[in-house]
C-alpha positions as CSV (number, residue, x, y, z in Angstrom):
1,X,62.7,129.5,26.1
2,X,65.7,130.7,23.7
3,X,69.2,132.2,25.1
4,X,68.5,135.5,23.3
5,X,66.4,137.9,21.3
6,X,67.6,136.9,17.8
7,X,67.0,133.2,18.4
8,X,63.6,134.1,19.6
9,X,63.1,135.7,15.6
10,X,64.8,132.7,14.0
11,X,61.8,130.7,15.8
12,X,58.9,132.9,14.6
13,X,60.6,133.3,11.0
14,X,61.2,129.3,10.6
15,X,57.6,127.9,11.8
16,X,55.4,130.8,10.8
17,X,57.4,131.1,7.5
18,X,56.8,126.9,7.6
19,X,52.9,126.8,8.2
20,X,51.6,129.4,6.5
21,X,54.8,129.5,3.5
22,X,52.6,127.5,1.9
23,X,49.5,130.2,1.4
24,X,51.9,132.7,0.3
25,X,53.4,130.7,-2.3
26,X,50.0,130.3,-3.9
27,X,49.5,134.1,-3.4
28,X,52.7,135.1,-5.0
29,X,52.6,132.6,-8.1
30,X,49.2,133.4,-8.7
31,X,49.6,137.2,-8.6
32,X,52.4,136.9,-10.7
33,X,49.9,135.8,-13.1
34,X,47.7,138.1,-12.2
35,X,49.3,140.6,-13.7
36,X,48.2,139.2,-17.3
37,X,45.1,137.8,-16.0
38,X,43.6,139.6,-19.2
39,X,45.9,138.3,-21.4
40,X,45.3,134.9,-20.2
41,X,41.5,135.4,-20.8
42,X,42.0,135.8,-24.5
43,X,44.2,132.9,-24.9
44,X,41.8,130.9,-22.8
45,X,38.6,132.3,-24.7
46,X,39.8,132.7,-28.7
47,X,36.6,134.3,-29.8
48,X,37.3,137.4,-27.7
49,X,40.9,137.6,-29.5
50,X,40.6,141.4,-31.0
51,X,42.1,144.5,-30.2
52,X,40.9,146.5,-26.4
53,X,37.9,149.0,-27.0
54,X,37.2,152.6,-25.4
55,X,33.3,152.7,-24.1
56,X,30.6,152.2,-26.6
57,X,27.6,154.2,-27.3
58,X,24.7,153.8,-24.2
59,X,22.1,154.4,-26.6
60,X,23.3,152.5,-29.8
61,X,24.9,149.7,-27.9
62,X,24.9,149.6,-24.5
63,X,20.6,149.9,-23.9
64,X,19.1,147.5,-26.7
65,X,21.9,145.2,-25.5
66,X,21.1,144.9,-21.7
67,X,16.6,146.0,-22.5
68,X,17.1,142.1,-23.3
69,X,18.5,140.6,-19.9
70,X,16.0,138.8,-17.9
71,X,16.9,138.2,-13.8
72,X,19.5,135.8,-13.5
73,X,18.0,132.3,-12.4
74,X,20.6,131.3,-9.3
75,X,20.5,134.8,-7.9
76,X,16.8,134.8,-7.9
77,X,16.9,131.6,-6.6
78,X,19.6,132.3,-4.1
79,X,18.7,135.8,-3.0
80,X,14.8,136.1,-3.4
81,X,13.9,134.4,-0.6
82,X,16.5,136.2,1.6
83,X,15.3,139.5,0.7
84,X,11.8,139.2,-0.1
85,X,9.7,139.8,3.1
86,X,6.5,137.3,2.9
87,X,4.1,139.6,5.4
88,X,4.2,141.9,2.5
89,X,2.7,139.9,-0.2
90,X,3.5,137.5,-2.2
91,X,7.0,137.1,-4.1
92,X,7.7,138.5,-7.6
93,X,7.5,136.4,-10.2
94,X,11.0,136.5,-11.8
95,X,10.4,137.8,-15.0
96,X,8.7,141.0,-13.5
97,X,11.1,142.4,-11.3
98,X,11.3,146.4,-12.2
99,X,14.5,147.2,-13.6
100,X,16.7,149.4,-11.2
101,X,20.2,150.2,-12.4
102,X,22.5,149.8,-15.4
103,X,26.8,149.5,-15.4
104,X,28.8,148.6,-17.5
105,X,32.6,148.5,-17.0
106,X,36.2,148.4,-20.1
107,X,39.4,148.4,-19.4
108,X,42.6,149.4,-21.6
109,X,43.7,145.6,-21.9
110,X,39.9,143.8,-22.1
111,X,38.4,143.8,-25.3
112,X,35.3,142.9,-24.6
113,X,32.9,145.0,-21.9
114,X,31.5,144.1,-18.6
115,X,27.8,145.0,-18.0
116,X,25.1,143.8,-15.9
117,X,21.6,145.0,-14.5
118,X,20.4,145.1,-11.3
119,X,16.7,144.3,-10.7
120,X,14.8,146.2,-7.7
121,X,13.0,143.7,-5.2
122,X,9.0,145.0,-4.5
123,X,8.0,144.3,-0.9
124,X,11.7,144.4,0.4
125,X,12.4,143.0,3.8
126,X,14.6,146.4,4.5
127,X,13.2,149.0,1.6
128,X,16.4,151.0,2.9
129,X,18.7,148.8,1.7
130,X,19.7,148.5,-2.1
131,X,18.0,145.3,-2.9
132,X,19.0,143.9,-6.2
133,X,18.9,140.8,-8.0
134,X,21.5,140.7,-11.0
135,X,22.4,139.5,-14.3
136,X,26.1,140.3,-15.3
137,X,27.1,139.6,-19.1
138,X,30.4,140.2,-21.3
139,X,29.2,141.8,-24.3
140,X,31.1,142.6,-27.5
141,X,31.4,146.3,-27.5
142,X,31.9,146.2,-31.3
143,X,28.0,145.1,-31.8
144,X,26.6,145.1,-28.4
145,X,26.3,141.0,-29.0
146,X,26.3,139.3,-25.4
147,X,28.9,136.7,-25.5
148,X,28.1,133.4,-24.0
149,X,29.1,133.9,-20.3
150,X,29.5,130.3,-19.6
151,X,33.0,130.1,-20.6
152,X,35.9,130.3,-17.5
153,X,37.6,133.5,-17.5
154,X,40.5,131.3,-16.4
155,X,42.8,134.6,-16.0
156,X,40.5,136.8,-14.3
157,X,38.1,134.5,-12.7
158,X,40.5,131.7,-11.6
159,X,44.0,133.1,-10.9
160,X,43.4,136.3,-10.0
161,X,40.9,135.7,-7.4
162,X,42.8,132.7,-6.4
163,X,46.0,134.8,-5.1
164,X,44.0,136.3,-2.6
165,X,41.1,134.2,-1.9
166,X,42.4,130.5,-2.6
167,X,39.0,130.0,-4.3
168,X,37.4,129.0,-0.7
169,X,34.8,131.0,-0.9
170,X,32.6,129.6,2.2
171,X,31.9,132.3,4.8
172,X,34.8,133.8,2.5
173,X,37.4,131.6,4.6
174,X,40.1,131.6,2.1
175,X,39.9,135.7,2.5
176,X,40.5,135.5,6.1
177,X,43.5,133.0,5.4
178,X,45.0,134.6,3.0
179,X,45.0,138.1,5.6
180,X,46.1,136.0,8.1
181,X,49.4,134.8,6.1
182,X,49.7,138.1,4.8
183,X,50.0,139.5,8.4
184,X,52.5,136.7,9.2
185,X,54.6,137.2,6.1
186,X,55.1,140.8,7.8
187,X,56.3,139.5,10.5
188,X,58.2,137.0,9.3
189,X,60.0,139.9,7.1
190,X,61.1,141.9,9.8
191,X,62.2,138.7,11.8
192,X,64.2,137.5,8.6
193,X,66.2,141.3,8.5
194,X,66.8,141.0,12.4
195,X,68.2,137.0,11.5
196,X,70.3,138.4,8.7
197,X,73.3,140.7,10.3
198,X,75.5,140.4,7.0
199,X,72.2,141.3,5.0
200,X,74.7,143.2,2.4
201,X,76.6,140.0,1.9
202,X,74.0,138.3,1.5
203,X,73.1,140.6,-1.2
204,X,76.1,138.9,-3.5
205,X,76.2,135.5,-2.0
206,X,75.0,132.7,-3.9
207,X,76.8,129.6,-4.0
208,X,74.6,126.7,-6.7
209,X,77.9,124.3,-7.1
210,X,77.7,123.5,-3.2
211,X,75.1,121.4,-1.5
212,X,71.4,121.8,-2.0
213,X,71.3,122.9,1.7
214,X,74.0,125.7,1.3
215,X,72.6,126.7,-2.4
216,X,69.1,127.2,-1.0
217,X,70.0,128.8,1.9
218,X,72.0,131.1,-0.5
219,X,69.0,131.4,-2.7
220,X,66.5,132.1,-0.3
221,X,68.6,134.8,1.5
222,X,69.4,136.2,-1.9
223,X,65.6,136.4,-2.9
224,X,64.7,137.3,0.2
225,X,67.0,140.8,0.2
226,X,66.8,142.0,-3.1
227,X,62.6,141.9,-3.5
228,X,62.6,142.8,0.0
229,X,60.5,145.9,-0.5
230,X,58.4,144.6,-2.7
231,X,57.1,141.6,-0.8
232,X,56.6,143.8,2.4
233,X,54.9,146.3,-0.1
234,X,52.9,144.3,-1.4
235,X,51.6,142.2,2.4
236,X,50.9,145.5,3.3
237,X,48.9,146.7,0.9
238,X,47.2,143.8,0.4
239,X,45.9,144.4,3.8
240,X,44.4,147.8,3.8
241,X,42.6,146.6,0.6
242,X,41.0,144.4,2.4
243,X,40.5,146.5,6.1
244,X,37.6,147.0,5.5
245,X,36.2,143.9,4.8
246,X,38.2,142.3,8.1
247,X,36.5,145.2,9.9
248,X,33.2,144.2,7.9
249,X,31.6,142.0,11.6
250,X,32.2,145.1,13.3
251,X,31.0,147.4,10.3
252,X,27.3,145.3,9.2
253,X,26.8,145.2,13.1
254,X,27.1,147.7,15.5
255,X,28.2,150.3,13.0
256,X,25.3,149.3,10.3
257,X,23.0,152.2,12.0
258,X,26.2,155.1,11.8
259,X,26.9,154.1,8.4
260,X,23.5,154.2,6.9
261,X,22.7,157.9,8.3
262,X,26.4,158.5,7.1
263,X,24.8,157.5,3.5
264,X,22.4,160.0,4.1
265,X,24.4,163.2,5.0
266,X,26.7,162.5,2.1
267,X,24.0,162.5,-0.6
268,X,22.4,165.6,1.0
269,X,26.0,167.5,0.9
270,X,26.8,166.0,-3.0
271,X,22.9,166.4,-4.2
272,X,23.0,162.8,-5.3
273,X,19.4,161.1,-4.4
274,X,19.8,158.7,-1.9
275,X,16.8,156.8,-3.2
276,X,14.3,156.5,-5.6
277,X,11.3,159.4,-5.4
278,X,8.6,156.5,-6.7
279,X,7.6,159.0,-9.5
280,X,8.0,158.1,-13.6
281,X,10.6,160.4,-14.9
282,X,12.1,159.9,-19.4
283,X,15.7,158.9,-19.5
284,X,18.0,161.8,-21.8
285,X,21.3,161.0,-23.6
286,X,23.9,159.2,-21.8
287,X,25.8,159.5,-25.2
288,X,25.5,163.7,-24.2
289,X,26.6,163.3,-20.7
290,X,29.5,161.0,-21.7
291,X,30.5,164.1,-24.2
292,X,30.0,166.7,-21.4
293,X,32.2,164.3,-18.7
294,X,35.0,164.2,-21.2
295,X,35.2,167.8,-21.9
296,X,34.9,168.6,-18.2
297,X,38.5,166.2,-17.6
298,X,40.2,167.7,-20.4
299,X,39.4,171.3,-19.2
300,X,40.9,170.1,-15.7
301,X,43.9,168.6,-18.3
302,X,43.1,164.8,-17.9
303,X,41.7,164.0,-20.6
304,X,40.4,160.4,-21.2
305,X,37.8,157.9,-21.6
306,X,35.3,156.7,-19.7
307,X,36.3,153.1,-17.8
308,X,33.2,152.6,-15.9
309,X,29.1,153.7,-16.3
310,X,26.6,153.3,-14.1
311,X,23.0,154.8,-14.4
312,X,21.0,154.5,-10.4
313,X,17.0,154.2,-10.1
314,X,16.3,153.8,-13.7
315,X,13.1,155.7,-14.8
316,X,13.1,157.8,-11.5
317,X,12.7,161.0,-11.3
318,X,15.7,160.7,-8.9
319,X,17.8,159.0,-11.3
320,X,21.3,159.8,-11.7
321,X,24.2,159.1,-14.0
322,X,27.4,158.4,-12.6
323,X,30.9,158.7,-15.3
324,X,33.9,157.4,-14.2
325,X,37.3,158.4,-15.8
326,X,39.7,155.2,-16.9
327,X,42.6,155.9,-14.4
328,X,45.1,153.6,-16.9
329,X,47.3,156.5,-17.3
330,X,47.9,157.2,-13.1
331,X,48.8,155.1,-10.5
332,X,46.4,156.1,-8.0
333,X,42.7,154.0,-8.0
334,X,40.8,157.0,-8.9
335,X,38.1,157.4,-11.4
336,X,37.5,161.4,-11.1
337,X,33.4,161.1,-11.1
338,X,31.1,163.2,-12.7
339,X,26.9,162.7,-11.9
340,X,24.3,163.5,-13.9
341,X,20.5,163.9,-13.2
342,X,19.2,161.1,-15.8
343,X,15.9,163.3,-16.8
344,X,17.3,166.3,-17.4
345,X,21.3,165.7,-18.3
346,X,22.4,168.9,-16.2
347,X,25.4,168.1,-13.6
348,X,24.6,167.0,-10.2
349,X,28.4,166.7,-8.6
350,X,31.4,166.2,-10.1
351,X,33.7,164.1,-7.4
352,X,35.6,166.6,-4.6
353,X,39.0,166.9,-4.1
354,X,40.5,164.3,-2.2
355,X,41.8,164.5,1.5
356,X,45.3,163.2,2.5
357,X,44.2,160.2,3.8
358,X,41.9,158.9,0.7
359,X,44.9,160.2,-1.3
360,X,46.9,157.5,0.4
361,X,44.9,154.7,0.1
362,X,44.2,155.0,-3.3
363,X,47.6,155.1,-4.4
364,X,48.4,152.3,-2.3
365,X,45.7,150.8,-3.5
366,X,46.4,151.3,-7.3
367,X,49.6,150.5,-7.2
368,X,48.9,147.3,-5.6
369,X,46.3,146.2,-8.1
370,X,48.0,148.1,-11.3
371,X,45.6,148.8,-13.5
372,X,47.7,151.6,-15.4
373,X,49.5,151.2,-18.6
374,X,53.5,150.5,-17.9
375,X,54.4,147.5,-19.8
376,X,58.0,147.3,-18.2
377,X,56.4,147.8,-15.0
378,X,54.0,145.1,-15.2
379,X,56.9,142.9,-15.9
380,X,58.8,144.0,-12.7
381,X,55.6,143.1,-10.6
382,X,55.8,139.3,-12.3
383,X,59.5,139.3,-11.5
384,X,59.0,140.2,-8.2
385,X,55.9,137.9,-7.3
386,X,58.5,135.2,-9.0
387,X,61.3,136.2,-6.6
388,X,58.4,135.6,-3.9
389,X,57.7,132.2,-4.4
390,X,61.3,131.1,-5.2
391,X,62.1,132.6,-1.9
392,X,59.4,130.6,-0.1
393,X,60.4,127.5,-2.2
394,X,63.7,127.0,-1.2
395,X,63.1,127.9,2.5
396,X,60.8,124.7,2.1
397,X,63.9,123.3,0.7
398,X,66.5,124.6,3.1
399,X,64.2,123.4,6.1
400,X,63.7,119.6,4.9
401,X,67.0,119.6,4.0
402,X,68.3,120.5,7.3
403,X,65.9,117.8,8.9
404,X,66.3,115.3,6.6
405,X,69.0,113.2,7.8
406,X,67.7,113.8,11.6
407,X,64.9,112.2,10.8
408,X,65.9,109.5,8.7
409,X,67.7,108.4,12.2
410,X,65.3,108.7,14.1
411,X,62.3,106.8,12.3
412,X,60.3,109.9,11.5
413,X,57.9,110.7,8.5
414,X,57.7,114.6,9.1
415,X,60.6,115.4,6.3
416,X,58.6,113.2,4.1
417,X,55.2,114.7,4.5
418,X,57.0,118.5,4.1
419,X,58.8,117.5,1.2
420,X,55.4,116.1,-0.3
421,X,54.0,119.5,0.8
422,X,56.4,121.5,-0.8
423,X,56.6,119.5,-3.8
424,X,52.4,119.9,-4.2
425,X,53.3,123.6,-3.7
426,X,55.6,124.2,-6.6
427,X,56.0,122.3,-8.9
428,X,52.6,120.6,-8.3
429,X,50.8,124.6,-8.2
430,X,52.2,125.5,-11.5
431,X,51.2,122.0,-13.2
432,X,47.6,122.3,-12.1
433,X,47.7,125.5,-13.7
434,X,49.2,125.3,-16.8
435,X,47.2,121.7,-16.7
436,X,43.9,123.9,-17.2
437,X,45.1,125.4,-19.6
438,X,45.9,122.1,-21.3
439,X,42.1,120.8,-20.3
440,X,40.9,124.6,-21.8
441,X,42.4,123.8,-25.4
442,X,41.1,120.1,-25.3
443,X,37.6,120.0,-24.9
444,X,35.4,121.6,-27.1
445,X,34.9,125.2,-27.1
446,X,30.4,124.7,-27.4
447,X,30.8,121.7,-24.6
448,X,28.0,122.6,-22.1
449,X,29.6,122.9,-18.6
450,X,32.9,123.5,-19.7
451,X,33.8,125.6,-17.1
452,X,33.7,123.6,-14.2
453,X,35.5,120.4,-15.7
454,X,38.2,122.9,-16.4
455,X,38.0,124.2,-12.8
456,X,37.8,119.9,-11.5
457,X,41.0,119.3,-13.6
458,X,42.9,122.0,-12.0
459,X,41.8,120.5,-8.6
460,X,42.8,116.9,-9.8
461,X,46.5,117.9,-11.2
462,X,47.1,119.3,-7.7
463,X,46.1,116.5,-6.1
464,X,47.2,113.8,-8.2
465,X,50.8,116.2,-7.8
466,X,50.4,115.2,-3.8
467,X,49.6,111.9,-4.3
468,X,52.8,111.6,-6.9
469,X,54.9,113.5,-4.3
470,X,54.0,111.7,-1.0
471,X,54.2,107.8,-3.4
472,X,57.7,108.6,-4.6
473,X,59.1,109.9,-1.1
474,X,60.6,106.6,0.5
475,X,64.3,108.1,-0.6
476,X,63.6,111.4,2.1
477,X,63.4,108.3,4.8
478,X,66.8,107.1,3.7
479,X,68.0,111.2,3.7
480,X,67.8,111.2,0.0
481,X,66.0,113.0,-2.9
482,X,62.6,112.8,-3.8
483,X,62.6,111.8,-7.5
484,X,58.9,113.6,-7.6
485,X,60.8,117.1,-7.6
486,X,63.1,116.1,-11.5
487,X,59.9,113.6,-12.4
488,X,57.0,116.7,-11.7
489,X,59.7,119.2,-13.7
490,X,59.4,117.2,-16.6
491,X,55.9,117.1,-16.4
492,X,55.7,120.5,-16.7
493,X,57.4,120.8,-19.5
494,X,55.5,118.3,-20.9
495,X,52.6,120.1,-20.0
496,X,53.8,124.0,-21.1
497,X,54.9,122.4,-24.9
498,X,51.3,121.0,-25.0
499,X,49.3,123.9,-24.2
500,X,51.5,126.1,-27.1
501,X,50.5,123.1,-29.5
502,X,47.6,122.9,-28.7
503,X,46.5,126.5,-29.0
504,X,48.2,126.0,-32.1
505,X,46.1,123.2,-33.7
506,X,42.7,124.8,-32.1
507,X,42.6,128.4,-33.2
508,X,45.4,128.6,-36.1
509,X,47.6,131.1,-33.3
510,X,51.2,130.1,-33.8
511,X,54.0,132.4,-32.9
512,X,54.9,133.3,-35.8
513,X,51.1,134.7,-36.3
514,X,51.0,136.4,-33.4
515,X,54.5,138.0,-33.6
516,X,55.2,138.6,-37.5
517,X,52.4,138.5,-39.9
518,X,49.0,139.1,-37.4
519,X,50.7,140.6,-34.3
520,X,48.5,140.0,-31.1
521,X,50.6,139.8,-28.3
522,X,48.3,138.7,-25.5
523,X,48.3,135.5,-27.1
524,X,51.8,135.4,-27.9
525,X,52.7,136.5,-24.7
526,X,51.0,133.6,-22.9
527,X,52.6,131.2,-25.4
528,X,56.4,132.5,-24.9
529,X,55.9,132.6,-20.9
530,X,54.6,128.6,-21.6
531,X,57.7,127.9,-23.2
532,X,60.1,129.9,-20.8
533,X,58.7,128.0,-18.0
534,X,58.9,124.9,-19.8
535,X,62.9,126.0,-20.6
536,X,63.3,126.7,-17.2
537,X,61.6,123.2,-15.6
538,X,64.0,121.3,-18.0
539,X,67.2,122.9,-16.8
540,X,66.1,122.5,-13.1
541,X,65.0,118.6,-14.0
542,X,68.3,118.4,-15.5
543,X,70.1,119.7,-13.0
544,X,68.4,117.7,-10.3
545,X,68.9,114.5,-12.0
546,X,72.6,115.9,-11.7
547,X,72.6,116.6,-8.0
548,X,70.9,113.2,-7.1
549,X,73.7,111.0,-9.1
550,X,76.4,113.4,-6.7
551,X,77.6,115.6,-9.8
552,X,79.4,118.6,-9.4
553,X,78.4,119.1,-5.9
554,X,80.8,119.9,-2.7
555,X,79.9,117.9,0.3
556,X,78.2,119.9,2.8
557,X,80.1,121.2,5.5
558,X,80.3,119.9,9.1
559,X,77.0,120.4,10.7
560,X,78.6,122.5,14.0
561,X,80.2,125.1,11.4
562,X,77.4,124.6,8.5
563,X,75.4,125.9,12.0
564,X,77.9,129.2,12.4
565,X,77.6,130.3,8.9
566,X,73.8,129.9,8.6
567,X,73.6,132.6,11.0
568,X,71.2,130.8,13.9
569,X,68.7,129.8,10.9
570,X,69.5,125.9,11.9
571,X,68.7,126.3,15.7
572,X,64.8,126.8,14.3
C-alpha cells in the first residue's frame, strides 16, 4: 500500500489525527478550562462569591442541615422501580425511605460544600448490594443554608465533564468516544515523532509571514514538539482513570461474583462492617472524631483538614465514620483515611500503607486531575491544553489547505465540509461557550429552569457556528478563504466584551473591584481570561482579513518542493 514504513505513519497520523482531531479539540479546550472550573462556578453563580471554607461542624451544621432532605423525586422516580423487588411487598412510599448514609465533600478553591444523603431501599431486589436513593445539595458551609441547586454549575458541571465525556451521556457513549480518541491521539503521537526526523528544527521553526499552508504546518509542528510530553501525559492518564470503567462489562459481569467476596475479605482484614447489623445503635461526636483524625495526621507530620466526610449505615450498630484528609498540598489522589465506629467514637482502621502499584496510580491520577494548590502550575496545565488545541487546529488547517485547490479542480465539496468542520470546532467551540456565559448573565438569576436554557444556548451557538461556517464556504470551492473563520473571530470578541459587561452591570463585579478595592480573583480571573481571548480573536480576525486581501504573505512554494520540505506530511 505505501513504499515504506514512514509513509505508512504519515497515513495513520493524517486520517486518524483528521477523524477523531475533532474529539480532542473539544477535550483539550475544555480541560483547559477545567482547570478553573471552580472559578468559573462563582462567576457563573454570584451568590456563592465568598472566600473557600475548611469543613464545618457535623453537629452544628452539617446534621440539622441534611435531617431536612427528603428523597430526591427523579431518583426515586428513576431508580425505585429498578431496585425495588415487587414479590417482596409493596414499594416505599417516598417520604419513608430510612435514612442510610451521610457525605459531605470541600475543597481548597469551592466555597460552598457538597453534601448529599443516601436513602436505604426496604425489600431490595439484591439486599447485598448498596441500594440508595439520593438527594445531593450545595450548602453554605457558613450557616449550613442549602443553596438552591437548580442553578448550572457551568464550570464544574458543564466544561469539566464535557472534556471527557462530550455531555453524551446515553449508555455513557461520549466516555467511550472520548477513550477511543484518546487511544488514537497516542498513536497518532508516536506516528507524528517517527514523521518528524528534524524534530529539533522543528523546535525553532516557525515561519507566520509565509503562506497559511507553510505557517500552519510550522505551527502545528511547533506545538506539536514543545507540549509533546504533556499531551501524551495527559492521553495516557486519562486512560487509566478511566480502566476501570472500560473494563466495567467485564468487571459487573463475570467478575461481579470475585469482586463482591473481595468486598468481604477486605472489611474482615480492616474491621470495617461490610453491612448493616439491623440493630438501633446512638450516633457520638463526629465533631470528636474530626478532632482525633487531625491529631492522628499531624503526629504522622501531615497535618491538614478534612476534604471529604462520610458516615455508613446511619443509626447501626455497625455504623462507621470514614475522615478523609484534603490532599491539596500533594500531588498524589490520596485522602489518608481514618474510620471510626459511629456508636462509640474509638478507631476502627486508619488507611494502610500503600503498595507500589496504588502508589502509581494515584499519582498519575492526581496529577492528571490536579486538585493541589500550585497556582503557576495550574497555569502551565491551561497553557498546555491551549498548545493542544492550537496544534489540532492548524493540522485542520494545514490539511484543507493542502486540498483545497485539488478539489476546487476537481468539483468536490470535501474541503468545504472540513473547513466547516473545523471552523464549528474552534472558533465555533469557544463561542458556544463563552455564549453561555453571555445567556448565564442575561436571564434572570430566580428564572425557573434556567439551567437548561443556558445548556440549549450553548447547543444553539455551536450549531448556528456550523450553519454560519458551511453558508459562507462557496470561496473554499474557488480555493479561497472562508470569511466564517475573520467573521466567527469577531464574534467572539463581541461575545468575550459582553460577558465582562455584563457581569459588570448584574452583580456590581468590575475589575477594578475585584483586583484593587474588594480583591476576589476567581471572578477577576474569569473576566481577564474573557478579554485575553477577546484580544487574541481580534488580532487573528485582523490578521486574517490581512491574509485574504494577499498582504504581507510569500507565495507558496512549488507544490513538488513544498512536498520535500513538509517531510512526507502531503503524501497523506
Amino acid at each position: 500500500m505505501f513504499s515504506n514504513f514512514r509513509l505508512s505513519m504519515v497515513w495513520v497520523h493524517s486520517w486518524f489525527g483528521l477523524v477523531l482531531g475533532f474529539v480532542l479539540m473539544v477535550c483539550f479546550f475544555f480541560g483547559s478550562l477545567s482547570v478553573f472550573d471552580r472559578e468559573i462556578d462563582r462567576w457563573a453563580i454570584p451568590e456563592t462569591r465568598f472566600e473557600p471554607q475548611t469543613m464545618p461542624s457535623f453537629e452544628q451544621v452539617l446534621l440539622p442541615a441534611l435531617q431536612q432532605l427528603e428523597p430526591d423525586e427523579r431518583d426515586y422516580a428513576a431508580n425505585m422501580p429498578r431496585l425495588h423487588d415487587p414479590a417482596k411487598g409493596a414499594m416505599t412510599p417516598r417520604t419513608e425511605l430510612p435514612v442510610d448514609e451521610y457525605w459531605a465533600y470541600v475543597t481548597h478553591r469551592d466555597p460552598v460544600l457538597a453534601a448529599g444523603v443516601g436513602y436505604g431501599v426496604p425489600l431490595a431486589k439484591n439486599p447485598e448490594d448498596h441500594n440508595h436513593i439520593h438527594k445531593n445539595v450545595t450548602l453554605d458551609p457558613r450557616t449550613g443554608e442549602v443553596l438552591p441547586d437548580d442553578k448550572l454549575k457551568i464550570g464544574s458541571r458543564w466544561f469539566y465533564p464535557m472534556h471527557y465525556s462530550l455531555q453524551l451521556k446515553w449508555k455513557n457513549l461520549g466516555i467511550w468516544i472520548v477513550g477511543l480518541a484518546a487511544l488514537m491521539m497516542l498513536a497518532a503521537l508516536v506516528t507524528g515523532v517517527i514523521m518528524h526526523r528534524k524534530v529539533f528544527r522543528e523546535f525553532f521553526t516557525f515561519r507566520p509571514w509565509k503562506s497559511t499552508q507553510r505557517a500552519s504546518l510550522d505551527l502545528h509542528n511547533l506545538t506539536g514538539v514543545v507540549a509533546l510530553p504533556f499531551h501524551f501525559f495527559f492521553a495516557f492518564t486519562g486512560l487509566v482513570i478511566f480502566a476501570s470503567f472500560y473494563f466495567l462489562p467485564v468487571t459487573s459481569t463475570m467478575l461481579s461474583p470475585l469482586h463482591k467476596q473481595h468486598e468481604i475479605h477486605e472489611a474482615a482484614a480492616t474491621g470495617l462492617p461490610h453491612a448493616a447489623a439491623g440493630v438501633s445503635a446512638p450516633m457520638s461526636s463526629v465533631d470528636a472524631m474530626v478532632t482525633e483524625a487531625k491529631r492522628r495526621w499531624a503526629a504522622r507530620d501531615m497535618a491538614g483538614e478534612v476534604g471529604f466526610l462520610k458516615i455508613h449505615f446511619v443509626g447501626d450498630s455497625n455504623s462507621y465514620v470514614s475522615i478523609y484528609r484534603a490532599g491539596s498540598d500533594r500531588v498524589a489522589l490520596v485522602g489518608e483515611g481514618i474510620h471510626f465506629k459511629t456508636s462509640t467514637g474509638e478507631v476502627l482502621s486508619e488507611d494502610p500503607p500503600r503498595t507500589a502499584v496504588s502508589e502509581v496510580n494515584e499519582f498519575l491520577t492526581g496529577l492528571h486531575l490536579q486538585h493541589f494548590e500550585h497556582w503557576f502550575l495550574r497555569w502551565l496545565y491551561v497553557l498546555g491544553g491551549l498548545l493542544g488545541a492550537v496544534c489540532i487546529a492548524t493540522g485542520f488547517i494545514f490539511f484543507v489547505e493542502k486540498r483545497k485547490l485539488q478539489h476546487a479542480k476537481s468539483g468536490s465539496h470535501g474541503s468545504r465540509v472540513v473547513d466547516s468542520l473545523a471552523i464549528t470546532t474552534i472558533t465555533g467551540m469557544v463561542m458556544a461557550a463563552v455564549g453561555m456565559l453571555v445567556v448565564n448573565r442575561i436571564l434572570p438569576a430566580d428564572m425557573l429552569g434556567k439551567a437548561d436554557w443556558e445548556r440549549a444556548a450553548f447547543w444553539a451557538v455551536w450549531c448556528f457556528s456550523f450553519l454560519h461556517a458551511y453558508v459562507r464556504s462557496a470561496p473554499v470551492l474557488l480555493g479561497l478563504f472562508n470569511p466564517a473563520w475573520r467573521e466567527q473571530c469577531w464574534g467572539i470578541v463581541v461575545l468575550c466584551v459582553s460577558a465582562v459587561l455584563l457581569n459588570w452591570a448584574t452583580t456590581g463585579d468590575h475589575l477594578i473591584k475585584t483586583i484593587f478595592t474588594d480583591t476576589y480573583w476567581p471572578v477577576a480571573g474569569v473576566d481577564l481570561s474573557l478579554l485575553a481571548c477577546a484580544v487574541v480573536s481580534g488580532w487573528a480576525a485582523l490578521k486574517l482579513a490581512r491574509r485574504q486581501r494577499g498582504v504581507g504573505v510569500l507565495p507558496p512554494k512549488p507544490e513538488k518542493q513544498f512536498e520535500s520540505e513538509a517531510g512526507g506530511v502531503v503524501h497523506a
